[in-house]
N, C-alpha and C positions, 0 to 999 in steps of 0.2 A: 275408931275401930275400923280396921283396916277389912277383916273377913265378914262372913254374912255368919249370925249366927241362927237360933231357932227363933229368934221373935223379930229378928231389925236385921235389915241388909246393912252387909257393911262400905265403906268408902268409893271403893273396887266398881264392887256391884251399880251404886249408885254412878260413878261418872259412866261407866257404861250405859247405863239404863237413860241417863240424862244427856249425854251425847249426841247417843244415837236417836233419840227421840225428836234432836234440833235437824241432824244430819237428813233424818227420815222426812221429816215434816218438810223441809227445804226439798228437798230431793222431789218429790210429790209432786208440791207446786212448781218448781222449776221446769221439772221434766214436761209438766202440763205444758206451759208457756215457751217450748225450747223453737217451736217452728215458729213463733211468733217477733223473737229476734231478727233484727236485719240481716239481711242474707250475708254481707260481709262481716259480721260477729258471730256467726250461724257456726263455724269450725270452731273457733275459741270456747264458746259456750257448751257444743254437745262435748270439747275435750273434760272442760272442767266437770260435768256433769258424770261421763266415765270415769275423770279418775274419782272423783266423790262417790260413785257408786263401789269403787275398789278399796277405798277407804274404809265404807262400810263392811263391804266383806270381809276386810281384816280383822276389821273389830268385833263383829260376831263373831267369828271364830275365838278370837282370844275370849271375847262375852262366854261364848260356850265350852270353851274350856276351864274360867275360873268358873262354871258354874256346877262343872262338873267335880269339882275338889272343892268345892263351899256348901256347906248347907243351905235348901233351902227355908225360910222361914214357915211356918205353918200358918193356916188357915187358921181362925179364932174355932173354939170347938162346937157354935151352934150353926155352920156353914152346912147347909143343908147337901148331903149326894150330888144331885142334880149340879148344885153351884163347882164341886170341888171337879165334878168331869168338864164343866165346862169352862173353869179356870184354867184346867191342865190343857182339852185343846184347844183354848186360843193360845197360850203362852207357847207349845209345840207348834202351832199352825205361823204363829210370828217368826220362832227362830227359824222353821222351814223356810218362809217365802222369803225372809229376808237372804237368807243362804241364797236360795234359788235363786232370785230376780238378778241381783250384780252376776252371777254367771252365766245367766241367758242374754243379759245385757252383753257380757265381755264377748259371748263365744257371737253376738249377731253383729258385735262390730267387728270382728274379728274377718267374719267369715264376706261382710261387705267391705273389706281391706282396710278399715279406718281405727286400727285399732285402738287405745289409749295409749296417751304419749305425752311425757314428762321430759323437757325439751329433746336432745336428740335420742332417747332413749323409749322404744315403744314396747309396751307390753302385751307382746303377741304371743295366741297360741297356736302349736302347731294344727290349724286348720285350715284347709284351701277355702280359697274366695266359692262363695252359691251364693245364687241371692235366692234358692227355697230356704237356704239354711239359717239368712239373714231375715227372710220372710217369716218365716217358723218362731225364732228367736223374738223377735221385735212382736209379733203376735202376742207369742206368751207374755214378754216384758210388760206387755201395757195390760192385760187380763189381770196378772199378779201384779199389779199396784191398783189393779180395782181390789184385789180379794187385801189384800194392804189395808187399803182402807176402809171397807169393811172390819176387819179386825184390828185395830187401831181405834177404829170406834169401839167395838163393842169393849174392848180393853178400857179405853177411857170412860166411858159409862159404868161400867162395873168399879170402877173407883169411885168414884163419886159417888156411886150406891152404896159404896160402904162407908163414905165419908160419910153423908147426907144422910140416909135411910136407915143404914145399919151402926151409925154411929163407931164402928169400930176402930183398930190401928191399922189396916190395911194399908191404906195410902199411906199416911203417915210414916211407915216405918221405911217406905223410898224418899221421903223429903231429906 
């Protein structure tokens, strides 16, 4: 099944959701360890790291696009209030920060001249070089992959809790 219907994501849904979750989880730890590269692989690594970070952008977007022309599947019906607002904002605070992050990323490389670059071809926007703007940017970048991982966790625990505790298809219905 290709679409998402009301009880199981459909195929779509799923390579998105499993993608971006390798993408993500790589991204995280990579970016941790990206100063820890020798200085003459230091360019190579932070490029792959931007264009993987553009990557993801993309894909969110198309993510939230078919999500917005698919149904979502619903909650079993003993999922208590409390649960169902705080499923909605972690799943809205995800697709925000991952929106966000790759584009304070892009605009703080951008804005320290290094933009991402897929061999002679760079992916600049029109912003002059600052380094407050580079500074601003790369602040935020690294705050929003704490709040990332923050809500990454509480995502993955709340599965498990319905795998584990609530016994139900939650999880199940993204495998």
């Amino acid at each position: 099944m290709i679409r998402n219907s009301t009880s199981t994501y459909g195929s779509v849904a799923k390579f998105f959701h499993w993608v971006l979750f390798v993408l993500i989880g790589g991204m995280l730890v990579f970016g941790y360890f990206l100063d820890d590269f020798p200085k003459d692989v230091q360019p190579l690594t932070y490029n792959i790291h931007k264009l993987t970070g553009l990557t993801i952008l993309l894909l969110m977007v198309l993510r939230l696009c078919w999500k917005l022309i698919n149904p979502t599947p619903v909650l079993p019906a003993d999922t208590k209030p409390w649960e169902r607002k705080a499923e909605h904002l972690v799943q809205y605070g995800l697709y925000f920060f991952l929106l966000l992050m790759p584009i304070v990323g892009w605009i703080g490389s951008c804005a320290a001249g290094h933009p991402p670059r897929l061999g002679d071809f760079e992916f600049n926007l029109p912003i002059a070089q600052s380094k407050t703007v580079d500074d601003v940017a790369f602040w935020l970048h690294n705050n929003i992959a704490l709040v990332l991982i923050a809500l990454v966790s509480i995502h993955f625990v709340a599965a498990l809790f319905h795998y584990f505790i609530k016994r139900d298809n939650v999880l199940r219905r993204m495998l």
